[in-house]
C-alpha positions in Angstrom: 10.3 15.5 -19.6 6.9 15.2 -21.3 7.2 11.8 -21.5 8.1 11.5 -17.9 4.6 13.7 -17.3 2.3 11.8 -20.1 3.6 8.4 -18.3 2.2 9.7 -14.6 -0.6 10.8 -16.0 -1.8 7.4 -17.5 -0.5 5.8 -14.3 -2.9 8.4 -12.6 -6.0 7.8 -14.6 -5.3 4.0 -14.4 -4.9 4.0 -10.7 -8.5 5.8 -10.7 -10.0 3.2 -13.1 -9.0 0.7 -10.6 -10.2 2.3 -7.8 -13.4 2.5 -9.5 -13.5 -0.7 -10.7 -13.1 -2.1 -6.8 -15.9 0.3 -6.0 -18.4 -0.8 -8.8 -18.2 -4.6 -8.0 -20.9 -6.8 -7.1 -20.6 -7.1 -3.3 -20.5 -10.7 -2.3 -22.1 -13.0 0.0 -18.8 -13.2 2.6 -17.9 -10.0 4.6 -14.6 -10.8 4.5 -14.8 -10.0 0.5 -16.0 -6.7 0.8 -14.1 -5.5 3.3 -11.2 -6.6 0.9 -12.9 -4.8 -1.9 -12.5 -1.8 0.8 -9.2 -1.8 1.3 -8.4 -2.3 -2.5 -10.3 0.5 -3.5 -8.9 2.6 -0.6 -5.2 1.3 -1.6 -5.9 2.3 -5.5 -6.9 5.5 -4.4 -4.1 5.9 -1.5 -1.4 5.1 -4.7 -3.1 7.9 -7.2 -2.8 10.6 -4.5 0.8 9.7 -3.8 1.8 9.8 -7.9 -0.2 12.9 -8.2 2.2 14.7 -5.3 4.9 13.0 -6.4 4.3 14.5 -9.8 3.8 17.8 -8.4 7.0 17.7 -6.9 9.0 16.6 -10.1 7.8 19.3 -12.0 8.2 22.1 -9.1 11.9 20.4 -8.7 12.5 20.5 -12.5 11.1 24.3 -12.9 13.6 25.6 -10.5 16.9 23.2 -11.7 15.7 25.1 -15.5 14.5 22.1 -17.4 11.0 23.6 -17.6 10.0 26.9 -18.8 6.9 28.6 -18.1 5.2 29.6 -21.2 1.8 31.4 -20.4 0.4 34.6 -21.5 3.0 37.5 -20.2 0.8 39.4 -17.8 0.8 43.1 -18.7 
């Protein structure tokens, strides 16, 4: 399972290099380019929310099947 999480999470941070990447490039000459850039950007973006939820949702689903264990400080 901590695979499965370390994976999404480097999908994650990619997805929000890319996004960033679309964001920080030189605007070109042609508006058709940078409304591209746009929806790129916005795409990236769209794609990191939807694995961050999606991971969410795996480890809510495998917390109550049992295959993870909360293991914080006992509260008193």
């Amino acid at each position: 399972m901590s695979y499965f999480i370390i994976l999404f999470l480097l999908l994650i941070i990619a997805s929000l290099g890319t996004a960033g990447f679309f964001m920080l490039r030189r605007p070109t000459e042609d508006g058709q380019k940078k409304s591209a850039q746009s929806r790129n950007m916005a795409r990236a973006l769209t794609f990191r929310i939807g694995l961050s939820v999606t991971l969410f949702l795996c480890i809510l689903i495998a917390w109550q099947l049992g295959y993870i264990h909360p293991t914080g400080v006992p509260l008193r």
